[in-house]
N, C-alpha and C positions, 0 to 999 in steps of 0.2 A: 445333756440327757434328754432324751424325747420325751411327751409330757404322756405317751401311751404308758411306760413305765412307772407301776410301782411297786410299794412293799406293802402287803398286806400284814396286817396286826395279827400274828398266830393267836392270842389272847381273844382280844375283842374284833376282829376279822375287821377292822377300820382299814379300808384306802390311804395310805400317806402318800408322800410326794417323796422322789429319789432322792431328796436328798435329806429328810428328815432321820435323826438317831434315833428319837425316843417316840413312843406313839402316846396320844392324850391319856393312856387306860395308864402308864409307868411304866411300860413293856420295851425293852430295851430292841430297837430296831436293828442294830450292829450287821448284825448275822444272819437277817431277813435278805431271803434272794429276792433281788428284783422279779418282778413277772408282769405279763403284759398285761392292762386294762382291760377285763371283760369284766358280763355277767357271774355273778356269783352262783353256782347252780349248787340249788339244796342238796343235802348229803340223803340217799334215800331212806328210805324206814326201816329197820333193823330188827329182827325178833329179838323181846327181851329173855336173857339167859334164864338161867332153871334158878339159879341162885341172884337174881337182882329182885326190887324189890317190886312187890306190885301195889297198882295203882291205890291209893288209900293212905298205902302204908307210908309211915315218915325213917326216914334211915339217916341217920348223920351224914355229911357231906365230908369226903374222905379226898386227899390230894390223889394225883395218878402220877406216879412214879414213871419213868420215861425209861420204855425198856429194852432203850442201846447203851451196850455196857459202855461206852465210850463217855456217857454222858450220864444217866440213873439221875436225873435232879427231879425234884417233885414239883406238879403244876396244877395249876387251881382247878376244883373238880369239874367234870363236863368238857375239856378244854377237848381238841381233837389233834392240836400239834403241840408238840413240845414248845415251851415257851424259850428253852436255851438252842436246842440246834434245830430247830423247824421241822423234825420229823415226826410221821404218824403215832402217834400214843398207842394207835394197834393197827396191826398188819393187816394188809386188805385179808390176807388169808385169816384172818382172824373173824373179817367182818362180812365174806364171803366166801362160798366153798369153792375146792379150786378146780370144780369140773365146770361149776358156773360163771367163774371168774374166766376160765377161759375163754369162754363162751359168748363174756362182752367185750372182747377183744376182737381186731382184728388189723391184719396188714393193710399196707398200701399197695395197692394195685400191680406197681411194679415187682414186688416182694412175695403179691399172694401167688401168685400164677408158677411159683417157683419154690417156695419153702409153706411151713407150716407153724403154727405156734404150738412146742413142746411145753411152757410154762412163761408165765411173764415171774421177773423178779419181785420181789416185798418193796426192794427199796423205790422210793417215790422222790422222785425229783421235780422240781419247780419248772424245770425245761424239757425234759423228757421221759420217757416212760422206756423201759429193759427189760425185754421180749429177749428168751431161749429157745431158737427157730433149729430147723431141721428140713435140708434139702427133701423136696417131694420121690426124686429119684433115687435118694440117698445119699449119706458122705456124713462131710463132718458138720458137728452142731459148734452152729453158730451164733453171736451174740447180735441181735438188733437193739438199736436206739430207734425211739421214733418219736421228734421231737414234738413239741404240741405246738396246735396250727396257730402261724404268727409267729412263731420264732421261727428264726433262720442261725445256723451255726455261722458264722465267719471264716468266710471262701479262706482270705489271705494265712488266718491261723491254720487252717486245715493243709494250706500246703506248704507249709513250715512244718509240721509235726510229721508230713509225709517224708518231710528231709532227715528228720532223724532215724538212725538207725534202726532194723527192725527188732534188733535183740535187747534193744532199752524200750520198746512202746508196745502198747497192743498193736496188731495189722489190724488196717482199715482193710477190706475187700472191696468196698463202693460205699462207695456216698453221693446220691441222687436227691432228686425232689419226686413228688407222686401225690396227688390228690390235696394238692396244696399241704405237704407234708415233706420237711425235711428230714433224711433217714440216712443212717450209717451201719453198714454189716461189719461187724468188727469180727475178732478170733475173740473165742471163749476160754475163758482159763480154768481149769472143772476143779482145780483145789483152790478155787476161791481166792480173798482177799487177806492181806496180811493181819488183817485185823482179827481175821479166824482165825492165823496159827497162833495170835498170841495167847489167846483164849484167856487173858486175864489173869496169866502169871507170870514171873520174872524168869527171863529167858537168859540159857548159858552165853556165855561170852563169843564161843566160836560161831553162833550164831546171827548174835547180831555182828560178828565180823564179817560172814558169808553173806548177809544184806548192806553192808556197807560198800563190800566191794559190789554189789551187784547198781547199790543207788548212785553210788560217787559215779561213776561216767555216765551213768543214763542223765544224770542232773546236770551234767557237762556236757554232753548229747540236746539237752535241750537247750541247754543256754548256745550252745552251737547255732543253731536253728534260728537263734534271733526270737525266741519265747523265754518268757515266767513261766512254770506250772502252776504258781499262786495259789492253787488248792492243793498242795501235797500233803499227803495222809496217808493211816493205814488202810482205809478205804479206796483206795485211789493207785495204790500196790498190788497188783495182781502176782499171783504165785503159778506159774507157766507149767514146771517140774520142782519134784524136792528134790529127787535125784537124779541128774545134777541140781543142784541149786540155780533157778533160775528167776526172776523175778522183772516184771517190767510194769511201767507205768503208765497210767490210763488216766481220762475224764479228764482235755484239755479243753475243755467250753470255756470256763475263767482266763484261760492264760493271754497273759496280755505280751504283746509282741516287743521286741525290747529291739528298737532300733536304735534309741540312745542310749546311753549312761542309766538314765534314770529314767520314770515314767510318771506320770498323774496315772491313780488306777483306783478302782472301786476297794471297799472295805475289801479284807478275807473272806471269804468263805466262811472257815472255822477257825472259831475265836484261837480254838486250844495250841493250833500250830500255826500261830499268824505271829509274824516278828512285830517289835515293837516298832519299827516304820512304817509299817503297811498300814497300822492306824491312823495316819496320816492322808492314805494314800499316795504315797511315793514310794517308789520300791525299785530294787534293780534285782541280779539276779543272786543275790547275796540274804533274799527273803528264802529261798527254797533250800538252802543250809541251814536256816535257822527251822525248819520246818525240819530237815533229817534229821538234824539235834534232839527233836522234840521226839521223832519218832523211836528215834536211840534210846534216848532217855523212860521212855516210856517203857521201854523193853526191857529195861536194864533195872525198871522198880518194880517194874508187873500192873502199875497202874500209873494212871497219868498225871502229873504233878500236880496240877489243876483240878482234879476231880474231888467231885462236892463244892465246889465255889460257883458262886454265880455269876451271869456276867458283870456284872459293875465291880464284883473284885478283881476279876482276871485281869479285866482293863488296869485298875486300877495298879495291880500288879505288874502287868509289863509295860505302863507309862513311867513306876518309880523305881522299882527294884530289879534285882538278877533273878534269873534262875537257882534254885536250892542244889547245890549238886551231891549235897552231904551223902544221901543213902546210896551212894555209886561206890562199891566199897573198891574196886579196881584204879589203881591211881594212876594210870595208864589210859584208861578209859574215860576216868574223870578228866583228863587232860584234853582228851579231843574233844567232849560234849563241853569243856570252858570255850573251848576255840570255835567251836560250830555254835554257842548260846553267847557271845557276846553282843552286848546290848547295840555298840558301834557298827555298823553292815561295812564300814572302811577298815576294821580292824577283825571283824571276823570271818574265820578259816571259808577256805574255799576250795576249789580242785586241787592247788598244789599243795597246801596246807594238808589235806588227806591224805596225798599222794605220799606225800614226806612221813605222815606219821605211821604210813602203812609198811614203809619202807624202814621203820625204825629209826629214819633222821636225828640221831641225838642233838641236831645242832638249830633243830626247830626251836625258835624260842616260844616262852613260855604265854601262852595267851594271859592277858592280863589287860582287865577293864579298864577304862579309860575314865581318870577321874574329873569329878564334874559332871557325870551326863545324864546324875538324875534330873527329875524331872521341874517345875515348880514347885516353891512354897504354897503355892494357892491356883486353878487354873486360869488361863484367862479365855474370857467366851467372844466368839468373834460370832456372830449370826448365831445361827444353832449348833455349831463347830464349837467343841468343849478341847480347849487346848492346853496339854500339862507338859509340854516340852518348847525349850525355842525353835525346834524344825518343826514341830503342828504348830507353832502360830505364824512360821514361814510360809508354810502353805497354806492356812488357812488368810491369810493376808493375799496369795498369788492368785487366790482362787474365791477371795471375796475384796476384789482391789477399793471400792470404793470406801469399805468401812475401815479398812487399815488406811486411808486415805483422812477421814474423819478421823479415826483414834489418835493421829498422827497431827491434825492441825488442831484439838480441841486442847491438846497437851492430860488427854487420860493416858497414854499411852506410855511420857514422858513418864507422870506421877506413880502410875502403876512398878513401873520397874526401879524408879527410886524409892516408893514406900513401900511398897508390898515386897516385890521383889528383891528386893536392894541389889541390884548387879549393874556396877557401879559403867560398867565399860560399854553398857546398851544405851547408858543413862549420856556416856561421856559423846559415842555415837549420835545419837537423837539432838544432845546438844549441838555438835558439828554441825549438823546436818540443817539445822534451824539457821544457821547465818549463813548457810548459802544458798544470798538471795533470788542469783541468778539460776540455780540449779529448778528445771522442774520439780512439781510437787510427787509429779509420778515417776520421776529418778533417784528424789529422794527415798521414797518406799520402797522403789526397791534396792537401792545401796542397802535400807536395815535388809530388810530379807533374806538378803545376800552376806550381812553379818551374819544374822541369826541360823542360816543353814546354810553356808557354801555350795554347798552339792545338790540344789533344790532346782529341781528342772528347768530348761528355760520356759519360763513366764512374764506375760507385757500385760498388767492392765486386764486382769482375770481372763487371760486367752493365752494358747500355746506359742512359744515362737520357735519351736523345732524346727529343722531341715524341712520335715513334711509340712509344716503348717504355713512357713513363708513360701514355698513350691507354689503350693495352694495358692496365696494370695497373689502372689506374680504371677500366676496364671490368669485371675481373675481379671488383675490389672491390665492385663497383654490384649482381652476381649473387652476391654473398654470400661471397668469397673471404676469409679474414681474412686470410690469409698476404701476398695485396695492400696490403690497408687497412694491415696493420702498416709493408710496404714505404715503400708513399705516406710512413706517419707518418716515419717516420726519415730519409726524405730530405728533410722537410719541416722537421724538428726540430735536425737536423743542418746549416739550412741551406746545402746542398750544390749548387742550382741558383744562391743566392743567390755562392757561394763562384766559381763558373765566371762566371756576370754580370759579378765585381768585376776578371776578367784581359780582358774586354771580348768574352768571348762571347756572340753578338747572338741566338742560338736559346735558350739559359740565360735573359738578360734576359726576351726575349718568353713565355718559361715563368712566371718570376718574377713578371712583370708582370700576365697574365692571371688565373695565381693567385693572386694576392694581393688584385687589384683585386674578381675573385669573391668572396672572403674578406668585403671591406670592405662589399660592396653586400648582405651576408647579415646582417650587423651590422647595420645600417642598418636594413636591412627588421625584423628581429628585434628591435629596439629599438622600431621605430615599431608596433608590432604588441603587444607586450609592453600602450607607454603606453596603444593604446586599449582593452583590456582593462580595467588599471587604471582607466580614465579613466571607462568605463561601469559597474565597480563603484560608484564616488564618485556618480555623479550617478543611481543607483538613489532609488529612490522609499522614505522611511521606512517607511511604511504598507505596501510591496510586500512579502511573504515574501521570507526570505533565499534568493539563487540558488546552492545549496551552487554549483556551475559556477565563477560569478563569483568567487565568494568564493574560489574553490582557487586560483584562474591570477591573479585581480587580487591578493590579498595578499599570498600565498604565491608566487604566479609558478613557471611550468614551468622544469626545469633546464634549461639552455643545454647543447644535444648537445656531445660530447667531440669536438675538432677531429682526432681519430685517426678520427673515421667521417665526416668530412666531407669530405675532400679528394679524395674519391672524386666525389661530387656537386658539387662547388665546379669540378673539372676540367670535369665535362660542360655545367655552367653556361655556363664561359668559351668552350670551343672547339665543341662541338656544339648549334645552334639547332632543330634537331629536336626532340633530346631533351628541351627544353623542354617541347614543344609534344604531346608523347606525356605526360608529365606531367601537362600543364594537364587534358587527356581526360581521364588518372586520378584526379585529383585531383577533377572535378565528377562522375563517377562514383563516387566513394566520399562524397562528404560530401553527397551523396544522403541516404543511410542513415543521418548521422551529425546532422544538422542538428535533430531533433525532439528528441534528447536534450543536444544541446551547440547550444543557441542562440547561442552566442556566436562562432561560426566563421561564421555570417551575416555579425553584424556587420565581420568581417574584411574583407569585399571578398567582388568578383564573381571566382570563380578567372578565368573569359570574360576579364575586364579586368585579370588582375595581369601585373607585370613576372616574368623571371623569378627573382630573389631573392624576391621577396614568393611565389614558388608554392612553391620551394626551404621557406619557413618555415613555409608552409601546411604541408606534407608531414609536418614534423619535430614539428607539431603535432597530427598524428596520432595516433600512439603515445596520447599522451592522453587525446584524442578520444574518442580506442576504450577507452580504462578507463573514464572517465567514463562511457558509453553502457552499458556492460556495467552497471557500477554502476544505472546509471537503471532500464536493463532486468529487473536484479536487483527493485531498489526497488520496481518495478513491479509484479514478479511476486509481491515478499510482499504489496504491499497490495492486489493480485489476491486473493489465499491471504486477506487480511483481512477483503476485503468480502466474499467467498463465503461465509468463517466466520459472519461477522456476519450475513449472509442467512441461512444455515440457522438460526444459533440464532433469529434475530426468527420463522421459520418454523414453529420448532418450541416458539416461545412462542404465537404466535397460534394453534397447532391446540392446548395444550391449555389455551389459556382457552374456547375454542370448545365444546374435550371435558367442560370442568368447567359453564359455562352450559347442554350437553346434559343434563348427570346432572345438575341442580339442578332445572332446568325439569321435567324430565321423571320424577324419582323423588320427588321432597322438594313438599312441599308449598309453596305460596307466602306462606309465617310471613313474619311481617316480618323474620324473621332471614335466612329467605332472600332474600327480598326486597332486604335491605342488603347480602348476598353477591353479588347477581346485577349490584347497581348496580357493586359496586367492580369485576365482572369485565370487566363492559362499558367502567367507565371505562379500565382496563387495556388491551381491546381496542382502543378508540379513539386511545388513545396510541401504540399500536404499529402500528397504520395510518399515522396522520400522522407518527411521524418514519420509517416507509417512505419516506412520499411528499415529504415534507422533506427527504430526502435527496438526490433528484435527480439520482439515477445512473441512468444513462441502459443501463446493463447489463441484458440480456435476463434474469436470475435475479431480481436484482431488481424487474424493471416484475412480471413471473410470480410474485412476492411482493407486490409490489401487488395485482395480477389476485384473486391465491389469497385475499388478507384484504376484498376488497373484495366479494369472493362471500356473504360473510355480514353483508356492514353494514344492508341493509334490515330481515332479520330480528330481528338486534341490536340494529336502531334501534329496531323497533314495542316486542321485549321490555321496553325500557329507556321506552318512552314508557308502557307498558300497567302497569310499574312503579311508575313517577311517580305516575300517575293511581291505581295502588291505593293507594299510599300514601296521597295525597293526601286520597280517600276513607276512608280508615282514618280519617284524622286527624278528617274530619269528624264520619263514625259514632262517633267517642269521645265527640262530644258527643249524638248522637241517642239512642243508646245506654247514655248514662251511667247511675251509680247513681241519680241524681237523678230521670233522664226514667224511668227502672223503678219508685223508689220515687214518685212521683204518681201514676203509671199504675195501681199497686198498690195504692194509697189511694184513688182513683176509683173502682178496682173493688170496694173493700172496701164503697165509701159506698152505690155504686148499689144495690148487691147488698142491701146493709142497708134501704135508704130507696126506692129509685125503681125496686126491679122487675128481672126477667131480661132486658126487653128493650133497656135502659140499658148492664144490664151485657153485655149482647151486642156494642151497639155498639163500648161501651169496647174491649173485648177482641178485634175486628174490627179496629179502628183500629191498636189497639198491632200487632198482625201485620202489618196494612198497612204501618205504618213501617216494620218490621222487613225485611221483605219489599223496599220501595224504597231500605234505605240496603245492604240485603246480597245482593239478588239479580244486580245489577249487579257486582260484587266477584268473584261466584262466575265470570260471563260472560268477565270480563278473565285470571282464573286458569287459567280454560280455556285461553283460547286463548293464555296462554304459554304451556300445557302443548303444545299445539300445531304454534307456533312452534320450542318446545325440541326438538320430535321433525324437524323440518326442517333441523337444526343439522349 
């Protein structure tokens, strides 16, 4: 409850806190409506009447009787609200004229431009004020709410009561906001409330038959809707037509929405027609029977069974005892109001039960209270919670964990119910419960609680654990809450939905079931997922390189995520099919980007085609995924960094064999020594071309390493051919040239010279140059033009 909410002391107008019963002054809080935190604005100055007394004078102080017949109890003098049902002790029209009264009134902007105010109502409510409006252009007169600023109605109840039918509700026409004001045009009902046709006397039977048939489906119409009415009353009974008899039901600001079994819900309204659950705060729709019972009954004495008690007896009265039904002289009648007033809400009458008796069912059995269900010998007080039943200290334990948590390990709790209480099987419980050592201490409390009220909503640890309230925190978990995830776990580990399933709560099971059955179908997928991994490791090809990939997840296998971050996801699995489906997007959306380093997420399925357990593992496979990828990406990058390395040096090898074939050619003679230098350089270069080009990397540095050594291969080539060929010729000229072919030559010349004359010897010596000439003058031609060549380099 937000801390802007509270209850004002009608008595001593004291602030309390929502959740306070009683105020400092003794004024019983029960039936104080909440209202928001303001300023208290003085009540203005008032002429004193012709008959009060004036100033001077002393006049005894007299009580002020409360003058709604409903209620008539006397409250201490001066007071301005009833101390019992919180309404004005006098009517504004009492305290202002009602030309004037109109006059400080006015619409919301949206509202003025369009209608008029014919009259506001007397009755004064704590949330909003009941204006009798009138189209400007004319038509029908209609009823305005206009709530006061800072309250807002509840969107969700508003259209739930729009689902019920319109022949059991008032018609809503609009409901807007306007000047920071919430407002509702409703249909007016011009004969009033049922509370005027009773006028305060015991009503024929056919009558209150003709409003039972008229309450019994509208109350079944609402429970339809997924609402309590929780304030049903004669006030709260609009009378549409008398003839026909029509009747429908109004003012669902309190009703609390009943999407469970049961609910946590604020006090009643009004004490008079509040079942003896609802004092608890838990209620289902089994409270708004016990409230047409009251209304029945009330009709059926002419006054209300209650009237002239105060609150602490009424209480006091429907925490121990029945309803009177003595003065129902009809035994017919007395029969349905036993059925509709039974203390049990599991055993009292409902729509079939009506239905049946309307029908004259002889074969209905006999309503009949269920013994045992009074209240305590004595109460027991849990905080400020005064509890006179074991379903009020059920709740008041679900809804103050800690102290029935203390009552529980101090052994007051134990003592209480074997000395005071003497109920031997709470007693025999509490002892169980004490030797089991390994059971938490907050599973223990709630196993009693669970004894003490079966049917008491789910509750973990003073918090809700409904459908809606785990949604909630699986939601919270999914956006990265741990303080959820942790929740989820422990109520999981504790199992505590599984502990409410086993007293045969049907919202627990369907929680239980969904959850679990998610659980199962992730195993499953998770296992089938896991083997084909393995399976595509195993049937990998010998000859294939090893898949580091496969190898990591098929042998070694990914850890199986910790069911503490799962239950978050395994929720939205079960209950939301969207979320699935936003998923599955994700999911092919990222494994986009993941799929050229983790091939083996292919293999897994089409995400397009998976269930959602099989996306669920896709997801959780992830995490992985993206290390692996990272790693590849890594891998990548150093043997990026390798082959570039490796390109420069092979680069800055071929420029200087390039540079050393320059200076050889080009400075050094072509000696056969050079000559041997220049072959090994060439072979050098040739080698480092072709495992360039053996390489076969397809990278722009390297083809441009290609490119750069392939720029000098023709030159390099002739070099290394014009090499060849000197050599080659060397080899020959060693024979042309030998000692041998010089010394003939030289004996020829010696002979001619001697014996046959100069001209002999001319030729001789012609000749020998000729040779000379043909084995070396080519030699010289080739050494040129590698010098040539080398200058090209």
């Amino acid at each position: 409850m937000s801390a802007d909410y509270i209850r004002r002391c009608p008595t001593c107008g004291t602030e309390n806190a929502p959740d306070v019963k009683r105020c400092a002054c003794g004024a019983l809080l029960v039936a104080v409506d909440l209202v928001l935190k303001q300023a208290v604005v003085e009540p203005a100055s008032i002429a004193l009447e012709k008959d009060a007394p004036q100033p001077g004078q002393e006049k005894p102080a007299e009580p002020i009787v409360c003058p709604h017949p409903d209620c008539a109890q006397p409250n201490p003098p001066q007071s301005q609200n009833c101390v019992y049902c919180d309404r004005p002790l006098k009517t504004e029209a009492a305290l202002t004229p009602p030309d004037e009264m109109r006059s400080l009134m006015s619409l919301p902007s949206k509202l003025a431009g369009r209608y008029r105010i014919v009259r506001p109502f007397p009755a004064r409510g704590a949330e909003a004020e009941l204006l009798l409006v009138e189209p400007l252009s004319g038509g029908l007169t209609m009823m305005a709410k206009i709530y006061r600023h800072g309250i807002q109605p509840d969107r969700n109840v508003l259209a739930r009561v729009l689902k019920i039918r319109a022949e059991h509700r008032v018609r809503v026409f609009e409901a807007d906001f306007s000047d920071g004001y919430a407002y509702e045009l409703m249909e007016y009902c011009e004969f009033g409330s049922w509370r005027e046709q009773m006028q305060g006397e015991a009503l024929p039977q056919d009558m209150l038959l003709r409003l039972l048939r008229e309450l019994a489906p509208a109350i079944a119409g609402v429970h339809a809707a997924g609402l309590v009415h929780r304030d049903l009353k004669p006030e709260n009974i609009l009378v549409r037509s008398l003839q026909p008899f029509d009747v429908v039901l109004t003012d669902f600001s309190v009703s609390s929405m009943l999407d469970t079994t049961q609910c946590f819900t604020g006090t009643a309204r009004t004490l008079n027609y509040a079942s003896p659950e609802s004092l608890s705060g838990v209620i289902d729709g089994k409270a708004d029977y016990w409230s047409l019972g009251m209304i029945l009954l009330e009709g059926a004495l002419g006054k209300h069974p209650f009237a002239g008690l105060s609150e602490p007896v009424i209480l006091h009265h429907l925490t121990t005892r029945s309803i009177d039904l003595s003065g129902v002289a009809d035994s017919n009648l007395r029969r349905l109001l036993a059925g509709l007033l039974l203390r049990d809400p599991k055993l009292r009458w409902g729509e079939n039960e009506i239905t049946r008796w309307l029908a004259g069912d002889a074969s209905l059995p006999e309503p009949v209270e269920q013994r045992g269900f009074g209240g305590f010998a004595q109460p027991y007080r849990v905080g400020s919670e005064v509890c006179h039943t074991a379903e009020q200290l059920a709740v008041a334990f679900a809804q103050n964990w800690s102290e029935g948590l203390a009552d529980m390990a101090n052994g007051q709790l134990l003592s209480w119910f074997r000395d005071v209480q003497k109920d031997q099987n709470v007693v025999r419980v509490l002892l169980e419960l004490r030797q089991e050592r390994q059971m938490s201490v907050h599973v223990q409390l709630l196993k009693l609680i669970l004894h003490l009220a079966p049917g008491v909503p789910l509750a973990w640890r003073g918090e809700a654990i409904n459908t809606q309230a785990v949604l909630a925190r699986a939601n919270l978990a999914l956006q990265g809450d741990t303080d959820a995830a942790y929740w989820l776990d422990a109520l999981y580990q504790n199992r505590v939905l599984e502990i409410y399933a086993q007293t045969g709560n049907q919202e627990a099971d369907n929680l239980v079931q969904k959850w679990h059955v998610a659980g199962r179908r992730f195993d499953r997928a998770w296992d089938d997922m896991l083997e084909l991994i393995q399976r595509r490791e195993q049937e990998r090809n010998p000859d294939e390189p090893v898949n580091v990939d496969a190898l990591l997840l098929g042998n070694t296998g990914v850890d199986r995520p910790r069911m503490a971050d799962m239950h978050a996801h395994l929720l939205a699995l079960a209950f939301d099919v969207k979320w699935a489906e936003r998923l599955r997007l994700r999911l092919v959306s990222e494994l986009a980007s993941l799929v050229a380093e983790c091939p083996w997420l292919v293999e897994l399925g089409d995400p397009l085609a998976m269930d959602a357990a099989s996306l669920l593992v896709l997801e959780k496979l992830l995490p992985e995924a993206r290390k692996i990828s990272e790693r590849q990406k890594k891998a990548q990058a150093r043997a990026r960094e390798a082959e570039i390395s490796e390109c420069q040096k092979r680069r800055s090898e071929i420029t200087a064999i390039v540079a050393s074939l320059h200076h050889l050619t080009t400075n050094r003679h072509a000696t056969p020594a050079v000559c041997e230098e220049i072959r090994r350089l060439t072979g050098e270069y040739h080698a480092q071309l072709t495992a360039a080009r053996a390489a076969g990397n397809p990278d722009e540095a390297w083809q441009e390493l290609i490119r750069y050594a392939a720029r000098y291969r023709r030159n390099i080539d002739r070099i290394q051919e014009l090499v060849d060929e000197l050599n080659e010729r060397r080899a020959v000229n060693a024979g042309w040239l030998g000692t041998e072919t010089v010394g003939a030559i030289a004996i020829a010349a010696l002979v001619a010279s001697l014996f046959m004359g100069e001209r002999v010897l001319f030729l001789i010596l012609a000749g020998a140059l000729g040779i000379a000439a043909w084995r070396l003058l080519p030699n010289w031609f080739r050494m040129r033009e590698i010098r040539n060549l080398g200058k090209m380099l």
